[in-house]
C-alpha positions in Angstrom: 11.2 23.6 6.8 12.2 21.8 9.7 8.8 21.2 10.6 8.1 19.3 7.6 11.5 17.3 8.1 10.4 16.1 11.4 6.2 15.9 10.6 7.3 12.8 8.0 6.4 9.6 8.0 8.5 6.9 8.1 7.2 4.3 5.4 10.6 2.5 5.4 8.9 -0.7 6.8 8.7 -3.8 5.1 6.1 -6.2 5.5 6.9 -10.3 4.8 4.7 -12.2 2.2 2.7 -13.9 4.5 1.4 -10.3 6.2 -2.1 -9.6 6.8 -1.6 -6.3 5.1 -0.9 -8.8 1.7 -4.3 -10.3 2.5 -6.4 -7.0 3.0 -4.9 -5.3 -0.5 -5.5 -8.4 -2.5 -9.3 -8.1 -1.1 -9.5 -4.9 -1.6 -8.4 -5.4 -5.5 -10.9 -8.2 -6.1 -14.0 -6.4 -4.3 -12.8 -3.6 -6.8 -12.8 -5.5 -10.1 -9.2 -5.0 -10.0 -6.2 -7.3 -11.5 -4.4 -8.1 -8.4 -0.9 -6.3 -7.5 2.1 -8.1 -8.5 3.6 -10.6 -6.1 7.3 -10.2 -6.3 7.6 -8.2 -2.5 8.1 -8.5 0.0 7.0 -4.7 -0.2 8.2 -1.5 2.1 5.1 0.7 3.6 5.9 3.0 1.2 5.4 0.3 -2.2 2.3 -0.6 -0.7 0.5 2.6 0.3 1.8 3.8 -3.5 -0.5 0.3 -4.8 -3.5 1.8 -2.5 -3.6 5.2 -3.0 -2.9 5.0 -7.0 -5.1 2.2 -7.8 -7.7 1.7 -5.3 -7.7 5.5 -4.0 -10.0 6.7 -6.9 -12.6 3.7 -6.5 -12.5 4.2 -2.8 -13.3 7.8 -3.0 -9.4 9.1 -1.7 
């Protein structure tokens, strides 16, 4: 158990508005036919690996 306590990642992060990250999801949405994610952030690691990997991750094959 410890193992798995000290194996985590630390998405606690948050990234400003202005981020390239912002940028590179929003691209990622349009190339997908996707509405874009809302823009109320700024958004932790965590909140924006959640908006990859639950809308882009099946279109993207993850």
């Amino acid at each position: 158990m410890s193992a798995s306590i000290f194996g985590a990642v630390n998405q606690q992060e948050v990234y400003s508005l202005d981020s390239d990250v912002y940028d590179a999801i929003e691209a990622l949405y349009i190339h997908q036919g996707l509405s874009l994610p809302s823009t109320t952030g700024p958004y932790s690691q965590a909140e924006l690996s959640l908006m990859v990997d639950r809308r882009l991750g099946p279109q993207l094959g993850l």
